[in-house]
Biotite code that builds the C-alpha atoms (Angstrom):
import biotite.structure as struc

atoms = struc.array([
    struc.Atom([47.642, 65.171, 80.544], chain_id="A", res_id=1, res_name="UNK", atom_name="CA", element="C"),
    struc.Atom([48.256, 62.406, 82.531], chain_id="A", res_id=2, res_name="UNK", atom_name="CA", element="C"),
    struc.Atom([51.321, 63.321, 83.972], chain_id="A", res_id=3, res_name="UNK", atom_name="CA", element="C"),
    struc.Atom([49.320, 66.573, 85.223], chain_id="A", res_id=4, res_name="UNK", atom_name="CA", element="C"),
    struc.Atom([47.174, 63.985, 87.408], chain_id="A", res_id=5, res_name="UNK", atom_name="CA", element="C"),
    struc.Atom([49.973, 61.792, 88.384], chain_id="A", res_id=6, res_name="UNK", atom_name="CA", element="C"),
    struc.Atom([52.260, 64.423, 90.241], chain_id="A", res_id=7, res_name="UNK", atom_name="CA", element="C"),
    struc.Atom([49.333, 66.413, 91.920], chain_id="A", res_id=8, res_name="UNK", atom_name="CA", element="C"),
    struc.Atom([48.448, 62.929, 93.574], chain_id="A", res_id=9, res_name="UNK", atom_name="CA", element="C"),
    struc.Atom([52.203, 63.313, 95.263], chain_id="A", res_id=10, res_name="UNK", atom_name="CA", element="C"),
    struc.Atom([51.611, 67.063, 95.556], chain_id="A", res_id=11, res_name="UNK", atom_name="CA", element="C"),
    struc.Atom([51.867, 68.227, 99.548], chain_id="A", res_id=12, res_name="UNK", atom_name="CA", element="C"),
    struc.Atom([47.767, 69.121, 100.487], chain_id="A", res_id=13, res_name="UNK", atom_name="CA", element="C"),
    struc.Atom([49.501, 71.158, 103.546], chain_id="A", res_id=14, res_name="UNK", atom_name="CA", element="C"),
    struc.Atom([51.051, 74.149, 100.841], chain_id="A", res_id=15, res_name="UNK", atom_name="CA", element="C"),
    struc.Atom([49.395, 76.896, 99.617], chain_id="A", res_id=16, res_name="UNK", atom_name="CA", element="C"),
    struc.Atom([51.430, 76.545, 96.246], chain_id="A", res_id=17, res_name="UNK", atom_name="CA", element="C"),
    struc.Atom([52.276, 73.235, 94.508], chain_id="A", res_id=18, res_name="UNK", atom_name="CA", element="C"),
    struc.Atom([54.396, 72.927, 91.433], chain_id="A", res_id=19, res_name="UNK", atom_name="CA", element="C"),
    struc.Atom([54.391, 70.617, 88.627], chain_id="A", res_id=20, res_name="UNK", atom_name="CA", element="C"),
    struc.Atom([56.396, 69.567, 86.397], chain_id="A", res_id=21, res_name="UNK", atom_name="CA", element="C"),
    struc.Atom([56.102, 67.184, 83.634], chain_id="A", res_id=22, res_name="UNK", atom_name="CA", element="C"),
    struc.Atom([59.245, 64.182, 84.516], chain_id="A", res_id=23, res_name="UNK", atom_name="CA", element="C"),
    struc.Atom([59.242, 63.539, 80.472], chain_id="A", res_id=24, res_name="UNK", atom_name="CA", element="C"),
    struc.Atom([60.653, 67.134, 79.947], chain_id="A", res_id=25, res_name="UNK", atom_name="CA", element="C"),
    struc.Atom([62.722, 66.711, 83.117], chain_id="A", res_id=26, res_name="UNK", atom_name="CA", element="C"),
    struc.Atom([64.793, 63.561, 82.420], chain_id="A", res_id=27, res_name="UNK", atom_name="CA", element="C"),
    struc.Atom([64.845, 64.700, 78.583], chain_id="A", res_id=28, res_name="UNK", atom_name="CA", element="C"),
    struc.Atom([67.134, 67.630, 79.803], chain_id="A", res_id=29, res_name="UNK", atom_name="CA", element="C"),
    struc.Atom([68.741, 66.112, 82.266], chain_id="A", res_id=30, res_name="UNK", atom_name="CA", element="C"),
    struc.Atom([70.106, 63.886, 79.458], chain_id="A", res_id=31, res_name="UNK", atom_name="CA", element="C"),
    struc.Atom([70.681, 66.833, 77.480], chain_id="A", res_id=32, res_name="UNK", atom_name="CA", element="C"),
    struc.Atom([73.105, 68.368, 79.991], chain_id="A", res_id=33, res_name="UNK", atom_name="CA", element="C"),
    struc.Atom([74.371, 65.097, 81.299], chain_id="A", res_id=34, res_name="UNK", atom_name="CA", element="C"),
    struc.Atom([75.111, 64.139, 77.105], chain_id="A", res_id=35, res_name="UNK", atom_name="CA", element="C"),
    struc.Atom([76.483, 67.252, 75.759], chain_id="A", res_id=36, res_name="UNK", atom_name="CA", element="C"),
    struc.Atom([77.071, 70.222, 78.000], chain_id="A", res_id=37, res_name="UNK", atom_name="CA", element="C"),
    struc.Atom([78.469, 68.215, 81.723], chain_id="A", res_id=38, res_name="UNK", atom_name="CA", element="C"),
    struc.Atom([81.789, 66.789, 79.479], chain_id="A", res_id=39, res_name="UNK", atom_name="CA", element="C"),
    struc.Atom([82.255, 69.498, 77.831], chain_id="A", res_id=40, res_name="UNK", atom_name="CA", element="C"),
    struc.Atom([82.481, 72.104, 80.807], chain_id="A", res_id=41, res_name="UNK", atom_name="CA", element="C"),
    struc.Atom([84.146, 69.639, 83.163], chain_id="A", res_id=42, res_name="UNK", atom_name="CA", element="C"),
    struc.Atom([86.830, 69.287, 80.466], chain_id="A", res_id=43, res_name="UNK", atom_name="CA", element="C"),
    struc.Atom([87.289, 73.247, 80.182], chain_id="A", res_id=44, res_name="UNK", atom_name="CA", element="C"),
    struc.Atom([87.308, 73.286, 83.939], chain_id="A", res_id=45, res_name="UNK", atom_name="CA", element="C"),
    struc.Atom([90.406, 70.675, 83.993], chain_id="A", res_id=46, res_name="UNK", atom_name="CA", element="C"),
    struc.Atom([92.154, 72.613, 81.352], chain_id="A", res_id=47, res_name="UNK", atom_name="CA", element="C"),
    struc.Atom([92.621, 75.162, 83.886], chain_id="A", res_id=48, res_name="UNK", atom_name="CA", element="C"),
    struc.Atom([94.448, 73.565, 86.385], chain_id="A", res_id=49, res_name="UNK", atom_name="CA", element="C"),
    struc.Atom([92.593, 75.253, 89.176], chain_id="A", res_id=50, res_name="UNK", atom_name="CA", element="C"),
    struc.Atom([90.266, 73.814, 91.217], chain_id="A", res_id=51, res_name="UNK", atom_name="CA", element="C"),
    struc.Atom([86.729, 73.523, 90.743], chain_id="A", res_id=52, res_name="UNK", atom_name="CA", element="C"),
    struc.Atom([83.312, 72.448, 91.878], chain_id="A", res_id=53, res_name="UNK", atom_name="CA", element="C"),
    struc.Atom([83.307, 69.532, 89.023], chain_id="A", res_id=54, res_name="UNK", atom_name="CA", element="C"),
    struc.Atom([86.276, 67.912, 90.316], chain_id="A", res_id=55, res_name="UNK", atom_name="CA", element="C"),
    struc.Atom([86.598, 64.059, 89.370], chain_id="A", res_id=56, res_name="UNK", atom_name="CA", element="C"),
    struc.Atom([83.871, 62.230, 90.657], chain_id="A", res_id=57, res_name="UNK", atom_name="CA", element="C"),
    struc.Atom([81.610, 64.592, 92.351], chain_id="A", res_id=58, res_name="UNK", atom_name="CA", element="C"),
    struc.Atom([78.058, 64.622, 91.419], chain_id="A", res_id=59, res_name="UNK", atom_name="CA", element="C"),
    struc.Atom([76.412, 67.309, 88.937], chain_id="A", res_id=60, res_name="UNK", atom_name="CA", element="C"),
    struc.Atom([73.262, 69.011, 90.527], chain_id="A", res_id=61, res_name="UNK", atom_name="CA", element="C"),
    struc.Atom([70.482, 69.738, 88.361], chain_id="A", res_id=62, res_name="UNK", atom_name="CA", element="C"),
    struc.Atom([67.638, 72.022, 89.256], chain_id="A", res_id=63, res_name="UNK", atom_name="CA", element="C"),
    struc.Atom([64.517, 73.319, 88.072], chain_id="A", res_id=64, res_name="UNK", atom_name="CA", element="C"),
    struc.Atom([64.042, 76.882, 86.963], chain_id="A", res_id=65, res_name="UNK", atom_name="CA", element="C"),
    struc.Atom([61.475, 78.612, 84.773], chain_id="A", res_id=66, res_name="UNK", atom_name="CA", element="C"),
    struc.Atom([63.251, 79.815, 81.435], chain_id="A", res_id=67, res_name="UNK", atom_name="CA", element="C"),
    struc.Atom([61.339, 81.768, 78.635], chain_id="A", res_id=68, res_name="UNK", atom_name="CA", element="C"),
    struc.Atom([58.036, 80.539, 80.071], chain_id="A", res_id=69, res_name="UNK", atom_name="CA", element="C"),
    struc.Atom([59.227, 76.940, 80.062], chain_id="A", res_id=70, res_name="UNK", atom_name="CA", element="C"),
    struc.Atom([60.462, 74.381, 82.438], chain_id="A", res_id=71, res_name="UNK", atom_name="CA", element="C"),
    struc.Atom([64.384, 74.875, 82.629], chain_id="A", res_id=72, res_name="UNK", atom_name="CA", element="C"),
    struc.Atom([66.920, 72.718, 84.126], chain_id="A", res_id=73, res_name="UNK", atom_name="CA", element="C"),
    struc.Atom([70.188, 74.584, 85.339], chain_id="A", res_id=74, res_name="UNK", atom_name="CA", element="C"),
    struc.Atom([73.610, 73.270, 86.585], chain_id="A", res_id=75, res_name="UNK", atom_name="CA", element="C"),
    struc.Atom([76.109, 75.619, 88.190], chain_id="A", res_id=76, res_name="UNK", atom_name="CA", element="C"),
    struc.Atom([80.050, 75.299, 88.286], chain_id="A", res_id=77, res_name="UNK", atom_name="CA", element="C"),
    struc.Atom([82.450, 77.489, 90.027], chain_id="A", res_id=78, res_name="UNK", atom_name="CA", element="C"),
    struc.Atom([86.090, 78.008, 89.566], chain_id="A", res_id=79, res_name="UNK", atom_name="CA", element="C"),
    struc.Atom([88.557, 78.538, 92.768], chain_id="A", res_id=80, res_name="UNK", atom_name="CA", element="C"),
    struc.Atom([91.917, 79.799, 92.775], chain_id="A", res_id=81, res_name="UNK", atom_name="CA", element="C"),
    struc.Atom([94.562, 77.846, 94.764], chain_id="A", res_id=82, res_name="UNK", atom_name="CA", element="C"),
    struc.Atom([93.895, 79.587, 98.040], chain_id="A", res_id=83, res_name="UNK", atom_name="CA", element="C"),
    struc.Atom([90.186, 78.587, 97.651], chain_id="A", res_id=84, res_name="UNK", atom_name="CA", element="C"),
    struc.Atom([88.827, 81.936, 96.798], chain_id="A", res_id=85, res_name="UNK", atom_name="CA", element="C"),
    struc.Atom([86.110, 82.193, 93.898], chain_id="A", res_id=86, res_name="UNK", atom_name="CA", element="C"),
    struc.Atom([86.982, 83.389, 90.404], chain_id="A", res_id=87, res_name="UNK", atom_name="CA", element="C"),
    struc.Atom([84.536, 82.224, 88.573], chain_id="A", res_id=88, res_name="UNK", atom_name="CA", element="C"),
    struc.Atom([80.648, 81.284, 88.974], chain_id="A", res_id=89, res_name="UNK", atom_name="CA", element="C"),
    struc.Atom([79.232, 79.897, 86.168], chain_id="A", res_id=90, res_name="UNK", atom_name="CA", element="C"),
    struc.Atom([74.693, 79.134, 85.858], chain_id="A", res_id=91, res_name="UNK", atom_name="CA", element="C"),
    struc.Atom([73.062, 77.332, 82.589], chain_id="A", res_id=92, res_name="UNK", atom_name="CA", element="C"),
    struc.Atom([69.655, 77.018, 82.446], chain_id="A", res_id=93, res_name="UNK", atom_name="CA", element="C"),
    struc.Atom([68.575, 74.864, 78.944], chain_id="A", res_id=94, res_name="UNK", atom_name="CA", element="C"),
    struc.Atom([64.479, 74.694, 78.141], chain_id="A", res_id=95, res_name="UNK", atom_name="CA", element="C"),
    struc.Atom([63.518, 72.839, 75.136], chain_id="A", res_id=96, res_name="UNK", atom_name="CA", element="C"),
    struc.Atom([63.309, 76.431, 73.558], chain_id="A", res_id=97, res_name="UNK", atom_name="CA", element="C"),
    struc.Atom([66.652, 77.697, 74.444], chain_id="A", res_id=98, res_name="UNK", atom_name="CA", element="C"),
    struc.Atom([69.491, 78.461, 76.676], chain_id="A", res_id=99, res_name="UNK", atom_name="CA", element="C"),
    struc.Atom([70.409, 80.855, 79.500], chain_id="A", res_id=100, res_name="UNK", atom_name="CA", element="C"),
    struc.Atom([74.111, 81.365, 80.840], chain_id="A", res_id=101, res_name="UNK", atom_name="CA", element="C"),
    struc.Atom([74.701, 83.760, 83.396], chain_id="A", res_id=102, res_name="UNK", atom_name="CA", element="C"),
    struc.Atom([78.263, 84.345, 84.434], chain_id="A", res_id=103, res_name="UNK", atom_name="CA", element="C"),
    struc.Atom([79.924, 85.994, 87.141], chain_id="A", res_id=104, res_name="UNK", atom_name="CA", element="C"),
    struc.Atom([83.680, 87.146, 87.833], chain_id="A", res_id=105, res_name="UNK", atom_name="CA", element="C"),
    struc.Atom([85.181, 88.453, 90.691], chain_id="A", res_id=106, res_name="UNK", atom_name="CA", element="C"),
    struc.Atom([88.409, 90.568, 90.696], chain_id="A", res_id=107, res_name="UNK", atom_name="CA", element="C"),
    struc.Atom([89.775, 91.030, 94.270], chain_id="A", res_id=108, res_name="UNK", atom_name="CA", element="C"),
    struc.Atom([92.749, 93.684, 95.063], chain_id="A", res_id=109, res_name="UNK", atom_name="CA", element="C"),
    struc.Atom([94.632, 94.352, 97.602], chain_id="A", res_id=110, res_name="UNK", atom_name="CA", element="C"),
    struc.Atom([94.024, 98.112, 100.191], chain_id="A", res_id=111, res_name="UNK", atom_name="CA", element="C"),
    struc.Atom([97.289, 100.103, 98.347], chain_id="A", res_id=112, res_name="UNK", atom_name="CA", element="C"),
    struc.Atom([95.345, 99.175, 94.923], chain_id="A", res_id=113, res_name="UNK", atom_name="CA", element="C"),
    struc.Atom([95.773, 103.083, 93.656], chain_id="A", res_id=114, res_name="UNK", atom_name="CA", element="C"),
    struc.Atom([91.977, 104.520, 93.552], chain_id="A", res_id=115, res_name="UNK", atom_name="CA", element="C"),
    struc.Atom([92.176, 105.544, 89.612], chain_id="A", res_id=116, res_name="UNK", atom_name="CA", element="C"),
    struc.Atom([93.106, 101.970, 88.357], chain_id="A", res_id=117, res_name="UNK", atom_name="CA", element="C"),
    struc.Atom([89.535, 101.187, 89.925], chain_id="A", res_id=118, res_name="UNK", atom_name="CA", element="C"),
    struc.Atom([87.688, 104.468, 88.391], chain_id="A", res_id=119, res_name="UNK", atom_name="CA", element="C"),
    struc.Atom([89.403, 103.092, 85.091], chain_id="A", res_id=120, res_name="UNK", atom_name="CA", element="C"),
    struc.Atom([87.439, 99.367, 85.299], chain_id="A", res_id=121, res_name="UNK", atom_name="CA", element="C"),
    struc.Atom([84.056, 100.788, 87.122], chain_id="A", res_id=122, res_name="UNK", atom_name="CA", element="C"),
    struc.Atom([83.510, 103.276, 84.458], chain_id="A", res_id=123, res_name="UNK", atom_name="CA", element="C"),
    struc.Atom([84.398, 101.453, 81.187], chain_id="A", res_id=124, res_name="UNK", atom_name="CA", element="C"),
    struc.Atom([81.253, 102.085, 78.751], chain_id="A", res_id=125, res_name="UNK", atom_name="CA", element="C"),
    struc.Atom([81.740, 98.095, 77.284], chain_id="A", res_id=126, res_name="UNK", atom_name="CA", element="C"),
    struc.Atom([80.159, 97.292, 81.301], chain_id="A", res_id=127, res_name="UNK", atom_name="CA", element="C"),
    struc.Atom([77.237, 100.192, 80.805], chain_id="A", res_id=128, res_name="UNK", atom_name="CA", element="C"),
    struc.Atom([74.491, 97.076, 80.269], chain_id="A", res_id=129, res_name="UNK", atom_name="CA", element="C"),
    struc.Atom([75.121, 95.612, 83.907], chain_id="A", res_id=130, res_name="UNK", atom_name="CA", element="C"),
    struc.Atom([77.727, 98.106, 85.111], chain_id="A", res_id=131, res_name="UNK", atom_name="CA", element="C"),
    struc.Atom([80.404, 95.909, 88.146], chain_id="A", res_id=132, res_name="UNK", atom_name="CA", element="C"),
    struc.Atom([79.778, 96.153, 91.491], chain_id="A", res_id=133, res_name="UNK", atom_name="CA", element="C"),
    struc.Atom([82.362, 97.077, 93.622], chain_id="A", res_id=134, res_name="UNK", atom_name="CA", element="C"),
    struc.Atom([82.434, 96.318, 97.494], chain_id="A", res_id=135, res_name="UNK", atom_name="CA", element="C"),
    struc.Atom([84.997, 96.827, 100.132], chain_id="A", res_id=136, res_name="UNK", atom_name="CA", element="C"),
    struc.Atom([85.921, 93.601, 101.987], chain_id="A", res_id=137, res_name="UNK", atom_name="CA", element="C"),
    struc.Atom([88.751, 93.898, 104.554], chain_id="A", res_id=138, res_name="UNK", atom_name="CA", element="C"),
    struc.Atom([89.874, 89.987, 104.294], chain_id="A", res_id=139, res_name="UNK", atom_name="CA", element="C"),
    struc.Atom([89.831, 89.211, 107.867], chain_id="A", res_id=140, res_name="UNK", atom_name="CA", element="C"),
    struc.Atom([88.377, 86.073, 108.007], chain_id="A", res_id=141, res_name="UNK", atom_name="CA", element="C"),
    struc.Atom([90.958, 85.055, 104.845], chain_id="A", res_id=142, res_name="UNK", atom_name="CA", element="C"),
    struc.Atom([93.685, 86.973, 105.096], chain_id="A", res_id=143, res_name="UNK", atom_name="CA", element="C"),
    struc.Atom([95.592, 85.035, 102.630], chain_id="A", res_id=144, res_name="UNK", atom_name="CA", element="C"),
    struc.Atom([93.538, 86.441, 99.934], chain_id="A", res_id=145, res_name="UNK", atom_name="CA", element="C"),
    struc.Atom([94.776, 89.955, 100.575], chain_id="A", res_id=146, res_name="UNK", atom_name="CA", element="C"),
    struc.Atom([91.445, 91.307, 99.286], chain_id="A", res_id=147, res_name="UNK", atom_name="CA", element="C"),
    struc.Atom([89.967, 94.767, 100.349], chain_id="A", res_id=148, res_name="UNK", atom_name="CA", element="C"),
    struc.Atom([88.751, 95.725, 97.213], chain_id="A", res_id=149, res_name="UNK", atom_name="CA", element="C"),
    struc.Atom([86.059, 93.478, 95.173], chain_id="A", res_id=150, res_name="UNK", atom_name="CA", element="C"),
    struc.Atom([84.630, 94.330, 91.794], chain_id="A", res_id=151, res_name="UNK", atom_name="CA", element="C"),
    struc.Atom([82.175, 91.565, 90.398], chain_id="A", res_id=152, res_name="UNK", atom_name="CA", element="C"),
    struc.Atom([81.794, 91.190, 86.850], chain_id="A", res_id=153, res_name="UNK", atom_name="CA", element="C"),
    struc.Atom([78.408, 90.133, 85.752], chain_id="A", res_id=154, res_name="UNK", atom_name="CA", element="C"),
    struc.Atom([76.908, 89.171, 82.251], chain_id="A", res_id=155, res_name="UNK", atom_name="CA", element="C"),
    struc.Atom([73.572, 86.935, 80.915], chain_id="A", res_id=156, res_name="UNK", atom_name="CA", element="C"),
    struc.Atom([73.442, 85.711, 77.179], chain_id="A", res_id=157, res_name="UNK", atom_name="CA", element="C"),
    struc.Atom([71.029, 83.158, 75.630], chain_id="A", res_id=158, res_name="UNK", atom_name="CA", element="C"),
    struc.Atom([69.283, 82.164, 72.773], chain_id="A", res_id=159, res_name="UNK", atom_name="CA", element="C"),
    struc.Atom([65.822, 80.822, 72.246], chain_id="A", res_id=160, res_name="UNK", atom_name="CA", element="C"),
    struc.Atom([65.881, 79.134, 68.868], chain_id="A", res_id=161, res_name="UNK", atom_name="CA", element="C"),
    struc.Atom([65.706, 75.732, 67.900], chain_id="A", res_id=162, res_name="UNK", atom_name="CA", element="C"),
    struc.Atom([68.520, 75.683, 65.672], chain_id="A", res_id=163, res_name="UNK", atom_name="CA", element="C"),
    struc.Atom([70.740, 73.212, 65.424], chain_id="A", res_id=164, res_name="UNK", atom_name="CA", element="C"),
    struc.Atom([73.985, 75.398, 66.222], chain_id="A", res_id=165, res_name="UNK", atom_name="CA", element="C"),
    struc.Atom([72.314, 76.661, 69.554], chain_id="A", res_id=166, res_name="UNK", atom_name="CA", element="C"),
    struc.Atom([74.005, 73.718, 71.976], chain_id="A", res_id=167, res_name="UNK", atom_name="CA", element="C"),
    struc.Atom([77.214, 74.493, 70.234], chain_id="A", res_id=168, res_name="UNK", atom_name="CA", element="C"),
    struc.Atom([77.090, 77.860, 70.574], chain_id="A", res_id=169, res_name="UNK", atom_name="CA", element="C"),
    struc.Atom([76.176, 77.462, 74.157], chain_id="A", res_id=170, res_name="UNK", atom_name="CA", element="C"),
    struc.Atom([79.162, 75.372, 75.081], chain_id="A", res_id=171, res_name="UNK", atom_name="CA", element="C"),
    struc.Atom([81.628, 77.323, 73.173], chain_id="A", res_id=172, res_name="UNK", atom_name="CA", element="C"),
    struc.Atom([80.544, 80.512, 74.740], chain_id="A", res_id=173, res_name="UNK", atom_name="CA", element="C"),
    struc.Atom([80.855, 78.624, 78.386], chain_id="A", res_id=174, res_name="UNK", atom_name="CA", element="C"),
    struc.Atom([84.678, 77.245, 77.297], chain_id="A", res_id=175, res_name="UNK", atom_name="CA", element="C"),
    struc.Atom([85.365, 81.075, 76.264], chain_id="A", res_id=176, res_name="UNK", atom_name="CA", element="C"),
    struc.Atom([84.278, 82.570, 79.614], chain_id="A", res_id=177, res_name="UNK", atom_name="CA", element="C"),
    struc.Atom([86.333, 80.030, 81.457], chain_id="A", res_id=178, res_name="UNK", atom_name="CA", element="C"),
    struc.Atom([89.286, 80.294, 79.504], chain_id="A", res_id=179, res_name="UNK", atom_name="CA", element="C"),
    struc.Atom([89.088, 83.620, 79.663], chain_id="A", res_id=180, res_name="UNK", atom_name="CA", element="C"),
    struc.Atom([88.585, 84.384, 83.210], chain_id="A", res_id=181, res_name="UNK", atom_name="CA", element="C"),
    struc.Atom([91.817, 82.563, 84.226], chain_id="A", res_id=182, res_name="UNK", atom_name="CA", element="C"),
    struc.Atom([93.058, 85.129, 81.907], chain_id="A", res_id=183, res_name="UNK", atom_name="CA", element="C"),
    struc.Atom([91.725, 87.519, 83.945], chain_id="A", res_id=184, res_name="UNK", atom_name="CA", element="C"),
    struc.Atom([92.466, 86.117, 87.120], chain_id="A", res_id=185, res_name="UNK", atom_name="CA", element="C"),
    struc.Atom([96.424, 85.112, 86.307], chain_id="A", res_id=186, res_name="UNK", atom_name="CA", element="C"),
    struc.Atom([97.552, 89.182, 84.877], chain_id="A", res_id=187, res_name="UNK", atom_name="CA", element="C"),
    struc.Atom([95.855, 90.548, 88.527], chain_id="A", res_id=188, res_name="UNK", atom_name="CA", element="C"),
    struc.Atom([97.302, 87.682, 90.993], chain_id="A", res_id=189, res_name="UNK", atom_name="CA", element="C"),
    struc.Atom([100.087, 90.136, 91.800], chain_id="A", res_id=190, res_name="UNK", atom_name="CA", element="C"),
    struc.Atom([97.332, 93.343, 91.950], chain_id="A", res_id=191, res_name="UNK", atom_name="CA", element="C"),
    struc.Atom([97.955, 96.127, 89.700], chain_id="A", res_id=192, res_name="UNK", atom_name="CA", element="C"),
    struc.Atom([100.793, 98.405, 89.390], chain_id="A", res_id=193, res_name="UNK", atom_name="CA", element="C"),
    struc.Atom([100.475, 100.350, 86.226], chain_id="A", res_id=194, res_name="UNK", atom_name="CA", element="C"),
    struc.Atom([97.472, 101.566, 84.526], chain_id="A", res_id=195, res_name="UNK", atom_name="CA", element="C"),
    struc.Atom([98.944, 99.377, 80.933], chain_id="A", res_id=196, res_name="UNK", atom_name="CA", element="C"),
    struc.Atom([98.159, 96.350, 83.055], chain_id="A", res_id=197, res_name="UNK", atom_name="CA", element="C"),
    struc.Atom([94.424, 97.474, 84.101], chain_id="A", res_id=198, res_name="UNK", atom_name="CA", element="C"),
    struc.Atom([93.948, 98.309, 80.501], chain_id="A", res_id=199, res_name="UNK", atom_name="CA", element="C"),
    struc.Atom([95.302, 94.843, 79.590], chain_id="A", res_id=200, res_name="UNK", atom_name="CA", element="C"),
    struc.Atom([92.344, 93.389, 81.919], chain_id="A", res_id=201, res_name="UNK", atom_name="CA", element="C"),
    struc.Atom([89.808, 95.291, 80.990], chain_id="A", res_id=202, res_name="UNK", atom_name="CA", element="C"),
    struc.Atom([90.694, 94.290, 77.291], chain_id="A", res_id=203, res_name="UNK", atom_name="CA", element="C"),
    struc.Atom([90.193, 90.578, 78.542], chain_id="A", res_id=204, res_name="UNK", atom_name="CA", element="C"),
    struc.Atom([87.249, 91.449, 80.418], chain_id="A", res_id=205, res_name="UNK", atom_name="CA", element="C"),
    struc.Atom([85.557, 92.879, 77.104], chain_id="A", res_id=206, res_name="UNK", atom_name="CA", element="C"),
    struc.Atom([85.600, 89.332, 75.642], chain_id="A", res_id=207, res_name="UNK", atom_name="CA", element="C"),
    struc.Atom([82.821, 87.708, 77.781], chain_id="A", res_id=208, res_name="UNK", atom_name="CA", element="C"),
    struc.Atom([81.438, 91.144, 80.244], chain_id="A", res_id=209, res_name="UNK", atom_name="CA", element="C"),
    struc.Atom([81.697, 93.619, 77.816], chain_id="A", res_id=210, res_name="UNK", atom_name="CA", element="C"),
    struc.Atom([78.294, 94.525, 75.959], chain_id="A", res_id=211, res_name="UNK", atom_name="CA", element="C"),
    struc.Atom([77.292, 93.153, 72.645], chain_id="A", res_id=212, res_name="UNK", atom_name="CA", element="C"),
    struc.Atom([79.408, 94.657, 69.829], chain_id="A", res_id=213, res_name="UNK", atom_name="CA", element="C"),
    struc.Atom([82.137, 96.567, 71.705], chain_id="A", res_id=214, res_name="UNK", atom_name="CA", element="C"),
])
C-alpha cells in the first residue's frame, strides 16, 4: 500500500477529487503498448500509404482510463486521407484484465449523393447494435472535401480474459479495421453512382461495423 501513501503526498489539497493510480501498473502497460501493440499498428498504418497520426518519429500518447473496473491505459491513432480529412479514428484501452478497441469510420459524400443509396447504408440490420449517424455538413470551411453528407460508422469490441491469445487477437482485429477502412474509403473516393457499389461498401463495412455474427 505504499504507493497509495506516496501519490496522495503529491495529490493537489486545493481539489475536491484526487485520483490515484498505482505507477507499477502504469509503466507495466505502458511497456505493454510501447512492446507489442505501438509497432504493430504503426506498421499497419504505413501499409496504407495515407497519412496518419503515427507518422515517423512523432511521439505515442498514453492516457489513463478506467477499463472493467481497472486502471486502463489507452493510445489513439487516426488515419487521414490525402486532403487531410479523417477516415479513420482508432482508441485501445489495455487493463491487466483485458482490452477495449473502439473504432470509428467516417464516410463523407458529396450533395447529388441520390437519397436511397443513403436509406440503403442507414438502415442495414448488420449496424442495428450502434446504428450510423448521419449529419449534414455543407464543406465550407474545406471545400476540397466535397462533403455534405456524413455517416459515421461506430463499433466497440474487447475481451477481458487473461489468455494468452488476447494481445494477438487485439492487434489483429486493429490491422483488420485499418486495412479495411481504406477499403472502404478507396471504392467511395469518387461518391456513389450505382446502388452495386453501395452494396459493395456496405459488404466491407460488415467486416469490422457490422454486429457479431452477420
Amino acid at each position: 500500500m505504499n504507493w497509495i501513501m506516496k501519490a496522495a503526498q503529491h495529490a493537489d489539497p486545493t481539489r475536491d477529487r484526487v485520483i490515484l493510480e498505482n505507477p507499477a501498473a502504469v509503466k507495466e502497460l505502458d511497456d505493454l503498448l510501447m512492446r507489442k501493440y505501438v509497432p504493430s499498428i504503426r506498421r499497419a498504418l504505413q501499409a496504407t500509404d495515407y497519412p496518419h497520426s503515427w507518422e515517423e518519429n512523432e511521439p505515442v500518447t498514453m492516457e489513463s482510463e478506467w477499463s472493467f473496473l481497472d486502471l486502463g491505459r489507452s493510445i489513439v491513432f487516426v488515419l487521414f486521407d490525402h486532403l487531410g480529412a479523417a477516415i479513420l479514428r482508432g482508441e485501445l484501452v489495455r487493463s491487466r484484465s483485458g482490452f477495449m478497441f473502439e473504432r470509428k469510420y467516417f464516410l463523407g459524400l458529396p450533395r447529388a449523393t441520390d437519397p436511397s443509396f443513403l436509406f440503403r447504408i442507414l438502415a442495414d440490420e448488420a449496424f442495428r447494435e450502434m446504428p450510423p449517424e448521419l449529419t449534414i455538413e455543407p464543406s465550407d470551411l474545406h471545400p476540397e472535401w466535397d462533403t455534405y453528407y456524413s455517416i459515421a460508422f461506430e463499433k466497440g469490441s474487447g475481451i477481458t480474459s487473461g489468455d494468452w491469445t488476447l494481445d494477438q487477437g487485439a492487434i489483429g482485429n486493429i490491422e483488420e479495421t485499418i486495412k479495411t477502412s481504406v477499403e472502404m474509403y478507396e471504392c467511395t473516393i469518387e461518391g456513389f453512382t450505382t446502388m452495386a457499389e453501395v452494396e459493395t461498401f456496405i459488404g466491407l463495412a460488415h467486416r469490422c461495423f457490422g454486429a457479431e455474427g452477420e
